[in-house]
C-alpha positions in Angstrom: -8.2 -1.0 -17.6 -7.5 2.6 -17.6 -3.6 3.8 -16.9 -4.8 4.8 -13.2 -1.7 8.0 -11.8 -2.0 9.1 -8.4 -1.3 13.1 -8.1 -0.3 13.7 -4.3 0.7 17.3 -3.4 2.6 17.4 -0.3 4.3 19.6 2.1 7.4 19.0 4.2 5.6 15.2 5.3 5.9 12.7 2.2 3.8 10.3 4.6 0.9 11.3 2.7 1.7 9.8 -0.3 1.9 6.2 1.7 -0.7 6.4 3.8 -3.1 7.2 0.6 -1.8 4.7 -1.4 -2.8 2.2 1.9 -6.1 3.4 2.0 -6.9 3.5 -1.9 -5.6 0.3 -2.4 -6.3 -1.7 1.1 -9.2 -0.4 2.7 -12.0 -0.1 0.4 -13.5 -2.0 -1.8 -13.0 -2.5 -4.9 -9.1 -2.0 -4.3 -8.1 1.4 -6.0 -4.0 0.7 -7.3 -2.3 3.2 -9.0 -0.3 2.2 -12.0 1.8 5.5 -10.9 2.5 8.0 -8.6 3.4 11.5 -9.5 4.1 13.4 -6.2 3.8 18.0 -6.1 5.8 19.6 -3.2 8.3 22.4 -2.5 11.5 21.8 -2.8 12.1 20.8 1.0 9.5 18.0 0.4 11.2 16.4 -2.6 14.1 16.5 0.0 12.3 14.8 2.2 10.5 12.6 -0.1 13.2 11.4 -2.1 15.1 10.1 1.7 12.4 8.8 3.4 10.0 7.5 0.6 13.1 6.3 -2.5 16.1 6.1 -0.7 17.2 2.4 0.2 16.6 3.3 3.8 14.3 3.7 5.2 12.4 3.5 1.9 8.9 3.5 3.0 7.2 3.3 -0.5 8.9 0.2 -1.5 8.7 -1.1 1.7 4.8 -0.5 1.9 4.4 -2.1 -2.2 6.2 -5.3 -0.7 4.4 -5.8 2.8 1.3 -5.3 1.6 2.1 -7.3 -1.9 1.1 -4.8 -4.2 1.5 -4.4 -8.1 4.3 -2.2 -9.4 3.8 1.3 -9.0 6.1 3.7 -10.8 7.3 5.9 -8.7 10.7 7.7 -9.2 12.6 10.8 -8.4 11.6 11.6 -11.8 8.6 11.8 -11.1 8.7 14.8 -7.8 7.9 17.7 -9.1 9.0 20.6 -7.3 6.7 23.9 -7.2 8.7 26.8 -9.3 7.9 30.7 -9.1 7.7 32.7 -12.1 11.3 33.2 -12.6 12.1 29.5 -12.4 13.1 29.0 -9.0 12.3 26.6 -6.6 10.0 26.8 -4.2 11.3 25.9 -0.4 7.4 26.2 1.7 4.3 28.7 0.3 4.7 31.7 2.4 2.5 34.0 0.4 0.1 34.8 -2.8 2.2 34.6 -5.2 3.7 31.3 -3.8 0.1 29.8 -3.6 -0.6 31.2 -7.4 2.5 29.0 -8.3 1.3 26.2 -6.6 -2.1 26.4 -7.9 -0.2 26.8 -11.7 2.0 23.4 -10.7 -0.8 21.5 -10.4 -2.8 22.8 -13.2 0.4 22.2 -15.6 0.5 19.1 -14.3 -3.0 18.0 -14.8 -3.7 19.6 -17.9 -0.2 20.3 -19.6 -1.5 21.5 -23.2 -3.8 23.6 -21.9 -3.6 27.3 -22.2 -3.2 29.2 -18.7 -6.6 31.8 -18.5 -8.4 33.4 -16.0 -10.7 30.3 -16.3 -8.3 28.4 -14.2 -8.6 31.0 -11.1 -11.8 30.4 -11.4 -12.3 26.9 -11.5 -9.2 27.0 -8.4 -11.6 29.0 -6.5 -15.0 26.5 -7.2 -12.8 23.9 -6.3 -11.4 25.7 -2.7 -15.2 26.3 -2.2 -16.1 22.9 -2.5 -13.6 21.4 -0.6 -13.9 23.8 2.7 -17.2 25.0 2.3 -18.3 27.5 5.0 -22.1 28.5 5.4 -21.8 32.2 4.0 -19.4 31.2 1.2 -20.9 31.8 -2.6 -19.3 31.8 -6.0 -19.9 34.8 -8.2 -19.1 34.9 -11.2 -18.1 38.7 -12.5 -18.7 39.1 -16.3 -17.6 42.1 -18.5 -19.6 42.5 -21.4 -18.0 45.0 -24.0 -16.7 47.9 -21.9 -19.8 47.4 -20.0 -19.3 47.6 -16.4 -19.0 44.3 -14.6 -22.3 42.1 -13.8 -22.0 39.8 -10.7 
């Protein structure tokens, strides 16, 4: 069986990292368990995520692994990742563009590390934002230059 990782990206609320690991692995069928969880947030939602979700108490990951009997999942402070800008700092909440770029950046470092960081990546951001809250006048369009030419929609 494949090495199955859960990536959650949060905000301040780490809840979401229980409540999908509840419904991937105890509400449909066949069970979906992650052999790992590696969790994207600001760093006020590691805060949060590393007291509420790791710490001893109330520690509502392990707690949710043992009611519910489930496998091991790895899931360590080493493995929150907070959201940096371009200068290395953390991230405490996305307030703007920039902060959103370094977000989208996060996750795309995350998901494909050894990848070089292009324009194509804006691109397939956007396709994905389109597809995930599609509204009825929204369209892709793809703008090409060819050789100095002007652009082509």
């Amino acid at each position: 069986m494949p090495h199955r990782i859960l990536l959650a990206v949060t905000g301040l609320s780490p809840q979401i990292v229980t409540e999908t690991v509840y419904a991937l692995a105890l509400t449909q069928t066949p069970r979906w368990v992650p052999d790992e969880v590696q969790l994207l947030t600001t760093a006020r939602g590691a805060d949060n995520a590393r007291l509420k979700l790791l710490s001893h108490e109330p520690g509502w990951f392990a707690r949710l692994c043992a009611d519910w009997r489930l496998p091991p999942i790895a899931f360590d402070a080493a493995r929150i990742h907070v959201v940096r800008r371009a200068d290395g700092s953390e991230l405490d909440d996305i307030r703007d563009d920039a902060d959103n770029l370094a977000a989208a950046d996060a996750i795309v470092d995350l998901v494909a590390p050894s990848r070089q960081r292009t324009h194509g990546h804006a691109g397939a951001i956007t396709r994905a934002g389109n597809e995930l809250l599609p509204r009825p006048q929204g369209q892709i369009c793809r703008r090409l230059r060819l050789h100095g030419a002007g652009a082509i929609g």
